[in-house]
Structures are given as structure tokens and as C-alpha cells.
DRENTI-33347 format. One record per residue (C-alpha): residue number from 1; chain; x, y, z. Coordinates in nm, 3 decimals. Example, Ala and Ser with C-alpha at 12.3 -4.5 7.8 and 13.67 -1.06 7.14 Angstrom:
<rs>
<r resi="1" chain="A" X="1.230" Y="-0.450" Z="0.780"/>
<r resi="2" chain="A" X="1.367" Y="-0.106" Z="0.714"/>
</rs>
This chain:
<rs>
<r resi="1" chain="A" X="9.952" Y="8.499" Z="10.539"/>
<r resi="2" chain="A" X="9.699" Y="8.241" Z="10.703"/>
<r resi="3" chain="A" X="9.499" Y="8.406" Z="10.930"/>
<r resi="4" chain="A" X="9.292" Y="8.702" Z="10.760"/>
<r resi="5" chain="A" X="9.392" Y="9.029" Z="10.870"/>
<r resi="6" chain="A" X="9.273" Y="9.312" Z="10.994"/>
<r resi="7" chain="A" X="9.217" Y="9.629" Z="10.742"/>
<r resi="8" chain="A" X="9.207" Y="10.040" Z="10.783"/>
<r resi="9" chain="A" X="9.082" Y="10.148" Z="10.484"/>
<r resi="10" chain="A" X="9.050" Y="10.534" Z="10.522"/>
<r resi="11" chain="A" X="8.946" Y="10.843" Z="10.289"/>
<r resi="12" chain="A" X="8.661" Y="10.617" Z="10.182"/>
<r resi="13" chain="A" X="8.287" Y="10.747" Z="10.116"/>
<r resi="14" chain="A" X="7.973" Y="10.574" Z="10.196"/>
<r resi="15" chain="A" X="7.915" Y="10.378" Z="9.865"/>
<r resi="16" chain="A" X="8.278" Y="10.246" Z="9.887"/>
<r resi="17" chain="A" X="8.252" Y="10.150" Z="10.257"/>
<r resi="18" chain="A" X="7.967" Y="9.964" Z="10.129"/>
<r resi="19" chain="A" X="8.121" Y="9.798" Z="9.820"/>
<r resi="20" chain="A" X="8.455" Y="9.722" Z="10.045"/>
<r resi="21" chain="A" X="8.243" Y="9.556" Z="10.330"/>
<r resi="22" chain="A" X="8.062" Y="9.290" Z="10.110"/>
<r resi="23" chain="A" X="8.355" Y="9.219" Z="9.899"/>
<r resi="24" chain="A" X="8.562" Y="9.153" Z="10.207"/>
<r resi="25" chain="A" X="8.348" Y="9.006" Z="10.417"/>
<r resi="26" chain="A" X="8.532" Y="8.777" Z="10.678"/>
<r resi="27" chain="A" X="8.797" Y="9.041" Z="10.743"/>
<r resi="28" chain="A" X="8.823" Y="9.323" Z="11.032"/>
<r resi="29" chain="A" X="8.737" Y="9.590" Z="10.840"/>
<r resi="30" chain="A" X="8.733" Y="9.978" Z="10.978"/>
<r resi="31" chain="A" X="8.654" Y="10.264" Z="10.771"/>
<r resi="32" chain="A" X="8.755" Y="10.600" Z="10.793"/>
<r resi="33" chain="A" X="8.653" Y="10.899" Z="10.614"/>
<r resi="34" chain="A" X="8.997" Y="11.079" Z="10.736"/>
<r resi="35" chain="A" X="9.319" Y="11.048" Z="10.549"/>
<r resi="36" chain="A" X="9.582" Y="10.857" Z="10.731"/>
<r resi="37" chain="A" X="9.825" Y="11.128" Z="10.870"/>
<r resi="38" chain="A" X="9.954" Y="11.137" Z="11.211"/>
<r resi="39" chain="A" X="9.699" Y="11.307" Z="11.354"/>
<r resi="40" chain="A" X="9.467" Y="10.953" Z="11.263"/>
<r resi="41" chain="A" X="9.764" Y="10.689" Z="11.379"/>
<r resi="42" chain="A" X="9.553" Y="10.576" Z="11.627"/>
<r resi="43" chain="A" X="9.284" Y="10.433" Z="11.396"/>
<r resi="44" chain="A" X="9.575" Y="10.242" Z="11.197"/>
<r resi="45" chain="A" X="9.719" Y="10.050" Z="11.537"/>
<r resi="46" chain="A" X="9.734" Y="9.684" Z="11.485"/>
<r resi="47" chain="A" X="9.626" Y="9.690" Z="11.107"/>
<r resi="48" chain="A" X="9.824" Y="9.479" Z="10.864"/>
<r resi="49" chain="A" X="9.634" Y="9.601" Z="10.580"/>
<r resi="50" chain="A" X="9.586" Y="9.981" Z="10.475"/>
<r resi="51" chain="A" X="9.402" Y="10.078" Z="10.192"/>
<r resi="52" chain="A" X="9.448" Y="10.473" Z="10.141"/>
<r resi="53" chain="A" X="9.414" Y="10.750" Z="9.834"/>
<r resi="54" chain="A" X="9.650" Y="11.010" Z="9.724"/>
<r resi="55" chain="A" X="9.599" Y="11.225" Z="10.021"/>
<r resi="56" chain="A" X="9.738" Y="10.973" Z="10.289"/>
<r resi="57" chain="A" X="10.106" Y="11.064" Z="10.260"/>
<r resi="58" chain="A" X="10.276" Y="10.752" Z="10.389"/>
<r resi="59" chain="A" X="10.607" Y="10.888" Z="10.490"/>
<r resi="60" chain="A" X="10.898" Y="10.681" Z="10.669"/>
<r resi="61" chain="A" X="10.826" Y="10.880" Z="10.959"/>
<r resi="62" chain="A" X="10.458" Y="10.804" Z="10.959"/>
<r resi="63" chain="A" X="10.524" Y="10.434" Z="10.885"/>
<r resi="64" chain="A" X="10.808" Y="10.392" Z="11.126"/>
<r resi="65" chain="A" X="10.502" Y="10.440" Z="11.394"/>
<r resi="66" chain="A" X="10.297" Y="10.146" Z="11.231"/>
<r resi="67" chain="A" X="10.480" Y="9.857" Z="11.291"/>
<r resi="68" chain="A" X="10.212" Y="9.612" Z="11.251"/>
<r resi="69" chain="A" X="10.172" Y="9.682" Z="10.856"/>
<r resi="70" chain="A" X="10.248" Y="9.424" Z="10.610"/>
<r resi="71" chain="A" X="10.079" Y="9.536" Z="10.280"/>
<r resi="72" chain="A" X="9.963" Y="9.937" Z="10.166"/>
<r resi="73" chain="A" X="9.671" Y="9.859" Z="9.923"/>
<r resi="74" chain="A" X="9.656" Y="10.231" Z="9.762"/>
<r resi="75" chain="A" X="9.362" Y="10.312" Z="9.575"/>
<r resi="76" chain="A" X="9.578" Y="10.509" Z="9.265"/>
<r resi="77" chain="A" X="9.758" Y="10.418" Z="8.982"/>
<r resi="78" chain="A" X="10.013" Y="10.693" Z="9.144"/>
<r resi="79" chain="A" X="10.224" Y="10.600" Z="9.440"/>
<r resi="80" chain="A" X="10.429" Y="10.968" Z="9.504"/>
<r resi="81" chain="A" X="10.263" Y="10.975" Z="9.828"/>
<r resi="82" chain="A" X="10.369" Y="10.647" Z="9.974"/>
<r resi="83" chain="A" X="10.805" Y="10.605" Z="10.058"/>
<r resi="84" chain="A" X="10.809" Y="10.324" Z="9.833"/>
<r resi="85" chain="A" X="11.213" Y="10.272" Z="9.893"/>
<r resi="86" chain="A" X="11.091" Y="10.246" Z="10.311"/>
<r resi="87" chain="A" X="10.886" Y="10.003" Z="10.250"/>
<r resi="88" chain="A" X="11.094" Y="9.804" Z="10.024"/>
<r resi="89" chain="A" X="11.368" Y="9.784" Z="10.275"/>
<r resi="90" chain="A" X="11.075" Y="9.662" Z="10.568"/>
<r resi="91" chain="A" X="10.935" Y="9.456" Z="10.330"/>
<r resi="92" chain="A" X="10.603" Y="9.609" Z="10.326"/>
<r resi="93" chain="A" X="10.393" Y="9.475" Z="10.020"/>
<r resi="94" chain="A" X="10.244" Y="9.835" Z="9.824"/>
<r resi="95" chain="A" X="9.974" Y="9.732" Z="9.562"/>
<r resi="96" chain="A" X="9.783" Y="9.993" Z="9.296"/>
<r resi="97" chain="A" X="9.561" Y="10.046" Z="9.055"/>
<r resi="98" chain="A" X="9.775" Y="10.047" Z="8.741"/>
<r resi="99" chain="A" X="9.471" Y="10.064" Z="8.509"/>
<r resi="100" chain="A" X="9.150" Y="10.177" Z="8.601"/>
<r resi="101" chain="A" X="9.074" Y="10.510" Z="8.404"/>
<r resi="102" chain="A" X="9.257" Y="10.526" Z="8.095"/>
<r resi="103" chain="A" X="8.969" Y="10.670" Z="7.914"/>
<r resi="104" chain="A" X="8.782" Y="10.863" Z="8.189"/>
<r resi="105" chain="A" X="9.127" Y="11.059" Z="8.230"/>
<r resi="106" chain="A" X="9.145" Y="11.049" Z="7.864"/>
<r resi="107" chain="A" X="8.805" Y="11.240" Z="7.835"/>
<r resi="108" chain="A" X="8.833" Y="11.514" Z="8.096"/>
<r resi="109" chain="A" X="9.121" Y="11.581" Z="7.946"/>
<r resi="110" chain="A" X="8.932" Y="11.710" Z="7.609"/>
<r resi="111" chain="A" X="8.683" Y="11.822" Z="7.855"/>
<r resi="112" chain="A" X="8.922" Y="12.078" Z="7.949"/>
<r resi="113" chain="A" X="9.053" Y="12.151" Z="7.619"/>
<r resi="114" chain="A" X="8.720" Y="12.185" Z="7.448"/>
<r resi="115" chain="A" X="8.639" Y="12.443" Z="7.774"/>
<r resi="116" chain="A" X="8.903" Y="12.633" Z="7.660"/>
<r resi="117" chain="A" X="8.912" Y="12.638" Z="7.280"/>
<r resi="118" chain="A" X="8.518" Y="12.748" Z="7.283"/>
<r resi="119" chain="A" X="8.541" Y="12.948" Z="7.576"/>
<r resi="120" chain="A" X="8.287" Y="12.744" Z="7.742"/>
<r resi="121" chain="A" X="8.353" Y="12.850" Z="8.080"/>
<r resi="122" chain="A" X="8.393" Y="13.203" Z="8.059"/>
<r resi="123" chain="A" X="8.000" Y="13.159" Z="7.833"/>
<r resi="124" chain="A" X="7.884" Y="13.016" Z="8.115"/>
<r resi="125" chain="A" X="7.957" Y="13.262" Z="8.366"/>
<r resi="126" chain="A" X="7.864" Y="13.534" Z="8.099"/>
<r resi="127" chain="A" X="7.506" Y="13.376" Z="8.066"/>
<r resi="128" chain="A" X="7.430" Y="13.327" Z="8.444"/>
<r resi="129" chain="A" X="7.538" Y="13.696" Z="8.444"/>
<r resi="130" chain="A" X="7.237" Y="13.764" Z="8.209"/>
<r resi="131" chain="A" X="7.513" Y="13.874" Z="7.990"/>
<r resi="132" chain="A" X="7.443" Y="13.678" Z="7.634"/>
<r resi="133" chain="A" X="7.655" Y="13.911" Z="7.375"/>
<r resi="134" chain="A" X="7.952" Y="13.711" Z="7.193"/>
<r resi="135" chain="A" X="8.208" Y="13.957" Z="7.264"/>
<r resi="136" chain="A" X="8.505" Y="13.754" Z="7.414"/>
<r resi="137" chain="A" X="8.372" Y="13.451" Z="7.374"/>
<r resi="138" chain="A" X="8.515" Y="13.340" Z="6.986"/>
<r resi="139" chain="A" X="8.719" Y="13.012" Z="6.996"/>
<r resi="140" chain="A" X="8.899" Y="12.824" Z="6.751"/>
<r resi="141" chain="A" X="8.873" Y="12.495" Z="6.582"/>
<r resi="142" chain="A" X="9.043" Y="12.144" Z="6.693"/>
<r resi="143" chain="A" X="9.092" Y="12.049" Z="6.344"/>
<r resi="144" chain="A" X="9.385" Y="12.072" Z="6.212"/>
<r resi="145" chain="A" X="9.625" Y="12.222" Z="6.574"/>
<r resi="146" chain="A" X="9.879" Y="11.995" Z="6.695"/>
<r resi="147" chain="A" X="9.833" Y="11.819" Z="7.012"/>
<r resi="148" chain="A" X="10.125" Y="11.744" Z="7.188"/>
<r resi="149" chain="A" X="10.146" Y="11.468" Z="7.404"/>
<r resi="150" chain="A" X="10.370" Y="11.422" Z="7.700"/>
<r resi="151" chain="A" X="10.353" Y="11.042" Z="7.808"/>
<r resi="152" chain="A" X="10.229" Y="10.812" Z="7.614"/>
<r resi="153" chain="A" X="10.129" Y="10.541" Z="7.799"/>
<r resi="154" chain="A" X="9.734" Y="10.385" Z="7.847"/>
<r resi="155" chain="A" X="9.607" Y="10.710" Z="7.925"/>
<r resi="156" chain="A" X="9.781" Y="10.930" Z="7.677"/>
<r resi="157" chain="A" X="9.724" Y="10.651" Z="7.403"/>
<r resi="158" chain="A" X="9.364" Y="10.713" Z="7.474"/>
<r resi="159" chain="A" X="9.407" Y="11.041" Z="7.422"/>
<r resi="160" chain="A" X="9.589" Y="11.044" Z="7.129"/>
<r resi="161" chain="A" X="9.270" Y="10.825" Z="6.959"/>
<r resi="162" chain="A" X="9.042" Y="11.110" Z="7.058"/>
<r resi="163" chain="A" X="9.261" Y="11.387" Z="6.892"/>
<r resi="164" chain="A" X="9.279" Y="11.167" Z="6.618"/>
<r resi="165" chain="A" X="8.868" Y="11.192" Z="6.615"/>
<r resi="166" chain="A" X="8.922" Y="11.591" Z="6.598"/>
<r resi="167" chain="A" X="9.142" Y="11.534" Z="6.291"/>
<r resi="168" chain="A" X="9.424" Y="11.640" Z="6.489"/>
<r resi="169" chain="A" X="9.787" Y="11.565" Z="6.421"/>
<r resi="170" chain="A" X="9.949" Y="11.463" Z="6.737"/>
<r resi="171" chain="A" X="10.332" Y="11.482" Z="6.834"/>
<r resi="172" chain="A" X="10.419" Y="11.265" Z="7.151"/>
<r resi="173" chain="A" X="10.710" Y="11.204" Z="7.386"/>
<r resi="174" chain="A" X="10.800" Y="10.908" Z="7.582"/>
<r resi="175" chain="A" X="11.054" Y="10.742" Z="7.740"/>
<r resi="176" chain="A" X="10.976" Y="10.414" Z="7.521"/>
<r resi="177" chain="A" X="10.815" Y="10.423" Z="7.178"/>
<r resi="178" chain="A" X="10.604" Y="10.150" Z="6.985"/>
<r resi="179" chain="A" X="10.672" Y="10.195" Z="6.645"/>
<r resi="180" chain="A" X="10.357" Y="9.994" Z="6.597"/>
<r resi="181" chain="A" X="10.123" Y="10.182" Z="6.768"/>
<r resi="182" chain="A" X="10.268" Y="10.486" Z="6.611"/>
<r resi="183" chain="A" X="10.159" Y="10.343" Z="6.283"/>
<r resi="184" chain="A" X="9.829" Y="10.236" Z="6.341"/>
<r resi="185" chain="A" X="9.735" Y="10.562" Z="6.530"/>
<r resi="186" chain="A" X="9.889" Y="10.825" Z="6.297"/>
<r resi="187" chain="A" X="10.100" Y="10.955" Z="6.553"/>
<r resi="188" chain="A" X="10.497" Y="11.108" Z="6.521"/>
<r resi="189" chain="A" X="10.687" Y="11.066" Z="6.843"/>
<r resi="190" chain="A" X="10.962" Y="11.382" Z="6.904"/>
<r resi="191" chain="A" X="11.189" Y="11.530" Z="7.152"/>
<r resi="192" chain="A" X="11.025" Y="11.691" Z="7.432"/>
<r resi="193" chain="A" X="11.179" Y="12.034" Z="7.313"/>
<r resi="194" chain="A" X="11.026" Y="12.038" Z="6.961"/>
<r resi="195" chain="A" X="10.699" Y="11.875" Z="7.034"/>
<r resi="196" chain="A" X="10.676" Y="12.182" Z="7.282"/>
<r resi="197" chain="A" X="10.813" Y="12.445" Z="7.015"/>
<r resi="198" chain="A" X="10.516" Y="12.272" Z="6.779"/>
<r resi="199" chain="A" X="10.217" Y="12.176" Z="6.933"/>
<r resi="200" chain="A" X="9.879" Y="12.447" Z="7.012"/>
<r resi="201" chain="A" X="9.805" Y="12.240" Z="7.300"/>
<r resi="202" chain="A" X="10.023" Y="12.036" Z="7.545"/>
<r resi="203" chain="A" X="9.863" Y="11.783" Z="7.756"/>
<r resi="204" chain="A" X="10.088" Y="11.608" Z="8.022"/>
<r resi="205" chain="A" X="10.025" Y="11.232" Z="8.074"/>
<r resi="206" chain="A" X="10.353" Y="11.108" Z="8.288"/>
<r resi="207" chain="A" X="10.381" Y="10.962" Z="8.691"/>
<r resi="208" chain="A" X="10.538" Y="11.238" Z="8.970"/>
<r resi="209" chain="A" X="10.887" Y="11.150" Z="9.016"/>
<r resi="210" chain="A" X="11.196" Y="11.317" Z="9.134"/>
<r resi="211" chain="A" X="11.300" Y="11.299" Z="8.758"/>
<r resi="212" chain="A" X="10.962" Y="11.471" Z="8.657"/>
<r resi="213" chain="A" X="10.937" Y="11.685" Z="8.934"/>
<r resi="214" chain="A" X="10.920" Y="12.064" Z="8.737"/>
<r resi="215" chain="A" X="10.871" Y="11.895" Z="8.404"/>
<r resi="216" chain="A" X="10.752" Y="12.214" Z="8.284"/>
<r resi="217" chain="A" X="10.949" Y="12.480" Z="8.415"/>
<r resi="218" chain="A" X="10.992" Y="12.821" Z="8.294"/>
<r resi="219" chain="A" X="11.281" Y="12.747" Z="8.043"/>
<r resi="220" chain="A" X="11.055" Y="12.517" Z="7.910"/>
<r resi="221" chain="A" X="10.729" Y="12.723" Z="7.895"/>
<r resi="222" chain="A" X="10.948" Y="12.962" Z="7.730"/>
<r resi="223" chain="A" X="11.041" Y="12.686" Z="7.450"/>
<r resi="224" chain="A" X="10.623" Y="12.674" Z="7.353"/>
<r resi="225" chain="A" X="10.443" Y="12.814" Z="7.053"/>
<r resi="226" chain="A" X="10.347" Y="13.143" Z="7.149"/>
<r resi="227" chain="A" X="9.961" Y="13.136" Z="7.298"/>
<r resi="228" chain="A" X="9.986" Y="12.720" Z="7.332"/>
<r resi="229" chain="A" X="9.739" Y="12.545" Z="7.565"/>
<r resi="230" chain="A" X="9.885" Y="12.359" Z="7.895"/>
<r resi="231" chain="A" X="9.621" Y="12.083" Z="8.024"/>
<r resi="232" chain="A" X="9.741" Y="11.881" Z="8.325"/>
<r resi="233" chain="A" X="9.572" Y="11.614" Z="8.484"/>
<r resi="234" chain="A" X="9.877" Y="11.395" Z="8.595"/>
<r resi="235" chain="A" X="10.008" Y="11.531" Z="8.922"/>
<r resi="236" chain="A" X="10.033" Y="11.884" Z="9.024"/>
<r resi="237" chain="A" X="10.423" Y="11.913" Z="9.098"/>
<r resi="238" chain="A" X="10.489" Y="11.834" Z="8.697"/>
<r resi="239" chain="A" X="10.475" Y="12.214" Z="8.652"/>
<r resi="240" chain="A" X="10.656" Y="12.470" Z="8.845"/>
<r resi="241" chain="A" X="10.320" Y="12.701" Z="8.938"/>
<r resi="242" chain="A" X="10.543" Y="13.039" Z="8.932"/>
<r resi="243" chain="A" X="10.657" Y="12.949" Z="8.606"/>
<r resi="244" chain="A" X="10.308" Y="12.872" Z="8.483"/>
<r resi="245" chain="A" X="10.212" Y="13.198" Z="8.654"/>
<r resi="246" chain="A" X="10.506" Y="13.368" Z="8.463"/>
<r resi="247" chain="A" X="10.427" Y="13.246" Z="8.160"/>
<r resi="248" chain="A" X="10.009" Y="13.330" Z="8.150"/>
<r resi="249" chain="A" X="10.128" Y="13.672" Z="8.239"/>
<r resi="250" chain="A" X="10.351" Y="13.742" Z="7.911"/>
<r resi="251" chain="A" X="10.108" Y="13.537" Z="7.693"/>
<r resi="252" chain="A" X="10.349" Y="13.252" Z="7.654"/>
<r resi="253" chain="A" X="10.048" Y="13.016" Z="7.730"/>
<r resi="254" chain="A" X="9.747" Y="13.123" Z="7.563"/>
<r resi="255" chain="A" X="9.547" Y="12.905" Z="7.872"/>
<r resi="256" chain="A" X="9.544" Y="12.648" Z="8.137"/>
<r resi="257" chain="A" X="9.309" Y="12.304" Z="8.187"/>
<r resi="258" chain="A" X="9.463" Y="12.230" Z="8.519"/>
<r resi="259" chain="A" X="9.268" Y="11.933" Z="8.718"/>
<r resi="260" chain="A" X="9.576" Y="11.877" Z="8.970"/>
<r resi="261" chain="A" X="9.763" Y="12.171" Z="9.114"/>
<r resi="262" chain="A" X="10.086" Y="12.198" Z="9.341"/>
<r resi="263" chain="A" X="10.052" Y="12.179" Z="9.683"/>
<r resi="264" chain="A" X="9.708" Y="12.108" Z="9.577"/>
<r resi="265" chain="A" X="9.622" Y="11.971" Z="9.931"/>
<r resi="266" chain="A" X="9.697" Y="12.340" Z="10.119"/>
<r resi="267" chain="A" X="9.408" Y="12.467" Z="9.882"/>
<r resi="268" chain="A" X="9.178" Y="12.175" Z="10.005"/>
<r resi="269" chain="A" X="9.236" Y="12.250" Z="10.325"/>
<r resi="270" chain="A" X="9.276" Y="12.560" Z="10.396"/>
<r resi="271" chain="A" X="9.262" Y="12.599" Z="10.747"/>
<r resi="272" chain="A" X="9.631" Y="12.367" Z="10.738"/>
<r resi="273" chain="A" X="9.746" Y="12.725" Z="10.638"/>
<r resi="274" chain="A" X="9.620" Y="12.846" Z="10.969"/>
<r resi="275" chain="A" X="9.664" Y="12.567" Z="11.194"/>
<r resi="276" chain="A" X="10.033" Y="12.438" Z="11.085"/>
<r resi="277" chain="A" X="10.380" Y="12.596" Z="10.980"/>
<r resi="278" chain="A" X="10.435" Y="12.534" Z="10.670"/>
<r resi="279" chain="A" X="10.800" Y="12.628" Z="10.448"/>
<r resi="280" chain="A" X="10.746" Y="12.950" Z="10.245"/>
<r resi="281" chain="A" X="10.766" Y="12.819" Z="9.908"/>
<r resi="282" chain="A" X="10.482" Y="12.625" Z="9.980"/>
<r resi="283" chain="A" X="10.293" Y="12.882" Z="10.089"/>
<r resi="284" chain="A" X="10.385" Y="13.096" Z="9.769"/>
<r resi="285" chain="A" X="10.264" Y="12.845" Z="9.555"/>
<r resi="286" chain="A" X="9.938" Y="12.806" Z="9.758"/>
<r resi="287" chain="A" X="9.924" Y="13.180" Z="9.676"/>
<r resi="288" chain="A" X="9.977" Y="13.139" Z="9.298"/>
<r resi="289" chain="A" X="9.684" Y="12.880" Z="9.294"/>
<r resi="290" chain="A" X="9.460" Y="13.098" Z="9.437"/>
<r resi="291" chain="A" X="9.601" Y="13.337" Z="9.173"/>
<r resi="292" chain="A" X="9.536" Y="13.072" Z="8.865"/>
<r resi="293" chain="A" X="9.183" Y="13.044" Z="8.969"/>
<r resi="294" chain="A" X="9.066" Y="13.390" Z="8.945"/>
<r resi="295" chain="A" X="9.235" Y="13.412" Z="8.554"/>
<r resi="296" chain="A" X="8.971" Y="13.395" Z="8.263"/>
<r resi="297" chain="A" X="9.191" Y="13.168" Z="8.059"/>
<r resi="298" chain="A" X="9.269" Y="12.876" Z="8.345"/>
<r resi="299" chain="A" X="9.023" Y="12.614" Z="8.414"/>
<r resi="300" chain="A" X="9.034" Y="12.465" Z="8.707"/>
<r resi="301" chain="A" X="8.866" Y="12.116" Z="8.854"/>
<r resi="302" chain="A" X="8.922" Y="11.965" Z="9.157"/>
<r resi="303" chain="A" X="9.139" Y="11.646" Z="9.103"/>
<r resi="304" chain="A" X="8.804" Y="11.449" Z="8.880"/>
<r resi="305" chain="A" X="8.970" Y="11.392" Z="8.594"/>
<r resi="306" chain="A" X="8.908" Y="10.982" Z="8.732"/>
<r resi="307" chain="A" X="8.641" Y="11.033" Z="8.906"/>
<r resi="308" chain="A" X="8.353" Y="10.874" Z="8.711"/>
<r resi="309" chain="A" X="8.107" Y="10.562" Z="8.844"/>
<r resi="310" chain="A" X="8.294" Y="10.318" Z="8.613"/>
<r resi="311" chain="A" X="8.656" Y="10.419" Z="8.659"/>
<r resi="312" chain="A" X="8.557" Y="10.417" Z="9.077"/>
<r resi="313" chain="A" X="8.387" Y="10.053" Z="8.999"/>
<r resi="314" chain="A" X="8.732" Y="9.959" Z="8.856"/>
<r resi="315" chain="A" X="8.935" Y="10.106" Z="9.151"/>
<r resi="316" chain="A" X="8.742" Y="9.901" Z="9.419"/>
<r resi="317" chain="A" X="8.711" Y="9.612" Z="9.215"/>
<r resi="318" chain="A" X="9.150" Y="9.581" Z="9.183"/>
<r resi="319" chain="A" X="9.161" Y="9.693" Z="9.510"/>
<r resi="320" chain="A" X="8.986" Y="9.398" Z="9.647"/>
<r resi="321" chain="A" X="9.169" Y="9.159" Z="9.429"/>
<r resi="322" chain="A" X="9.508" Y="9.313" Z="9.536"/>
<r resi="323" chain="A" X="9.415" Y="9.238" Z="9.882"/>
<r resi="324" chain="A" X="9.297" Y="8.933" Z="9.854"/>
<r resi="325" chain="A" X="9.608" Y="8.870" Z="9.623"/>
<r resi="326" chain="A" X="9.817" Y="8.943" Z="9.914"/>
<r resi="327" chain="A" X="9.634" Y="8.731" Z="10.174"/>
<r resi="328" chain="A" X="9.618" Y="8.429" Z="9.961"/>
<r resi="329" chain="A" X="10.005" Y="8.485" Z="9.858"/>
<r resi="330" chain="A" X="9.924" Y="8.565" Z="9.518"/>
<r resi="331" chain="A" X="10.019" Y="8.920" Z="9.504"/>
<r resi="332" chain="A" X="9.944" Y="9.156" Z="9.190"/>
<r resi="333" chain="A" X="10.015" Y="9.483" Z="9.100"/>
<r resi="334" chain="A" X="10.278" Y="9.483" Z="9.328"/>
<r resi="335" chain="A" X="10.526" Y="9.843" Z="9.286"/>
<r resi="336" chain="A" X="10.768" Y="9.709" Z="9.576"/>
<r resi="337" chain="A" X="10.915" Y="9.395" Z="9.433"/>
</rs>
């Protein structure tokens, strides 16, 4: 592409509207704090660049009305919100972040877990409650539990190190396995069903597909060690919320670290629920997230698990070079090809 192009970069903050505008100087660039949804096609008209986050869902219906883009720069390692297969077949270029926050995610994930083995939320609300007896408030040890990991890619590598750090052993499931790694880190890979039947704590580290889509359903919940930990700061739709529900209610799952939920954009908006129809089961599980946050044993944070000033740094920095990648016909981190 010669001629530089113009770019819609939306859901962007101050800082990164400010970062975005000096790295790209030279370009049309528009920022909006909105995500793109069709209420906001207006704002994309004529761009051949977009540069959106996970709440932009870029759906063939959406995109169908935006013929002038050439190249979705998303600023996520995950692409479930963009119809990768529609823009394959119109040839639009998607770029992402593949690596930006293997250890940030990493360490909110044992944020999480250490929240819930020492009961450091529930002391907290004790405490500001001028409440400071014990009683409810013992925990138990990392040393020694099993941590079961579900994907082990960059991020659940990472995490697998910091277990490691606990004295931990650590079970792990993935769809391919490095002997080598496996070695050096003092890991033992297993079948999803037995690392669930052995592990105290289960963390989930995989991308939101169609084929992970209810990962963690209620037969499976009901394959864990009795009072196990779930932690979850992949993608909300890996667990089936009613079955999470169910299984907190008959102490299947001792607790929750949840930093993505289901449907977590109907909670984050909550006036959608007001303003739009929505189907029913979507509205049920907006109901059993409101129902997971008032529970003693589930901690809940709102989709941070990446957000630190170094990971962001990283984001903006690929996200620049992917579009600059694509201008100059040198495209990276390309999930369309």
C-alpha cells in the first residue's frame, strides 16, 4: 500500500492516543474512546486501518458495512471477537499482539490464587469492617498442592516457573508438549481428566475457540479434587458459569479467581440489559455473575490480569509495528494468512 492510510483506532485512553499519535505521525489518525459496534460505524467510514480491543466485536455483519477496510490491527493476543474466516475470504489483513504479557498474566494469576489460599480478600473486608478476629480467615500453604495447568503456552510456562518458586508440583495439559521444557522446569504433562482429578488448584491458560468453548463444564467440574481452586484469566466463555455456579454450591470447587467472566460485557454495561433484547441464556448467565460476585470464596477483577504499564508499553509498541508492517508490505503477526 503506497499512499498512507487513514486509521480509527477506538477504545483507546488518553496516554495511548498520545503514544499512537507520535508513533504514527504522518497518518490520518482518529481516536475514539467508544468500541466499534454499529452504533459507532460512522466514525469507521473511509478507514483502511482499525485498531480495536476485545470489546469491538467485528462481526461479518458489522464488517460487511465497512467496505473501505484493508487491515484490523487488534490490540490482543485474542482474536474471538473479530470473524477471522470473513475476513480471510475479503482479504482483510488482522494483526495481534501474540506476546505482550506473558508474565503480567502470569502474576495476577498467583495474585488471585494467593487471595484465595490466605483469604486475603475476605481479611480485607473484615478489617475495614473494624472486624480484626481470625475466625474464617485460616488459609493453607502453596507448598507442596498441585497446580494444574491448562495451556501451556508463554503465559502458562510463566506460570508454571512461579509455582515452581512455591515448591509446587505442577501437572499441565496441552495440545503440544516440549519434552524439553518439561525437563528443565520440573513439570509432568497429563490428560486433561487426571490433571483435573489431581491438582488443588486449576488455572486455565488456553485461546476462546469453538473447540474450547465450555472447557470446563459441569461433567468436568465434577471430575476435580473435592474443594480444588478454579482461576481463570483466559476468556470468560472457557467455563460454563451455571456449572461453575453448580459446582461452588455443592463444594466441588473450594473457590474461584475469575478475572474474565461470560458475557462479561452485559456486566460492564449494564444498561445494554435495559436498552437491548438480549437471548435468555445470556441474560441467565449475566444473572449468575452477579451471583459469583456476592460469594466469599470467588474473587473477582475486572479483565486486568494484562493490564500493567509495561505489558500496555508492549501492546502499543507491536501495534505500531504491525501497522506499519502492513503499510510498508511487510506484514507481522498476521492470524489471516
Amino acid at each position: 500500500m503506497a499512499a498512507r492510510p487513514t486509521i480509527a483506532c477506538f477504545e483507546t485512553a488518553d496516554w495511548e492516543r498520545q503514544y499512537l499519535a507520535r508513533h504514527l505521525k504522518g497518518y490520518a489518525v482518529r481516536f475514539f474512546t467508544e468500541r466499534l459496534s454499529s452504533a459507532q460505524l460512522s466514525k469507521a467510514k473511509g478507514s483502511a486501518i482499525v485498531s480495536v480491543f476485545i470489546y469491538s466485536r467485528l462481526t461479518a455483519e458489522l464488517l460487511r458495512k465497512l467496505p473501505s477496510i484493508a487491515c484490523v490491527a487488534t490490540r490482543s493476543t485474542g482474536t474471538d471477537h473479530i470473524d477471522l474466516g470473513f475476513c480471510r475470504r475479503r482479504h482483510i489483513t488482522v494483526a495481534n499482539v501474540p506476546s505482550y504479557g506473558e508474565n503480567t498474566v502470569a502474576e495476577h494469576t498467583f495474585a488471585l490464587i494467593l487471595s484465595l489460599s490466605r483469604n486475603i480478600h475476605k481479611a480485607y473486608v473484615k478489617t475495614m469492617k473494624a472486624d480484626f478476629s481470625l475466625a474464617g480467615l485460616q488459609g493453607f500453604d502453596l507448598k507442596g498442592k498441585t497446580l494444574g495447568v491448562i495451556g501451556a503456552g508463554h503465559i502458562g510456562l510463566h506460570v508454571i516457573k512461579m509455582a515452581k518458586g512455591f515448591g509446587m508440583e505442577v501437572l499441565a495439559t496441552d495440545t503440544r508438549r516440549q519434552p524439553f521444557l518439561r525437563d528443565v522446569l520440573g513439570f509432568e504433562y497429563a490428560p486433561l481428566e487426571e490433571l483435573l482429578r489431581r491438582s488443588d488448584i486449576v488455572t486455565l491458560h488456553v485461546p476462546y475457540t469453538k473447540a474450547t468453548h465450555h472447557l470446563i463444564d459441569q461433567a468436568m467440574i465434577a471430575k476435580m479434587k473435592r474443594g480444588a481452586l478454579l482461576i481463570n484469566t483466559a476468556r470468560g466463555g472457557l467455563v460454563d458459569t451455571e456449572a461453575l455456579v453448580w459446582g461452588l454450591d455443592r463444594g466441588s470447587i473450594g473457590g474461584a479467581g475469575l478475572d474474565v467472566l461470560e458475557g462479561e460485557e452485559l456486566v460492564k454495561e449494564e444498561r445494554q440489559l435495559l436498552e437491548q433484547e438480549f437471548p435468555k441464556e445470556k441474560l441467565v448467565t449475566a444473572l449468575q455473575n452477579h451471583i459469583l460476585l456476592h460469594r466469599e470464596n470467588v474473587v473477582i477483577t475486572p479483565h486486568i490480569a494484562f493490564d500493567s504499564r509495561e505489558a500496555l508499553q508492549r501492546i502499543l509498541e507491536t501495534t505500531v509495528a504491525n501497522i506499519e508492517g502492513f503499510v510498508h508490505g511487510r506484514q507481522q503477526n498476521v492470524v489471516t494468512a
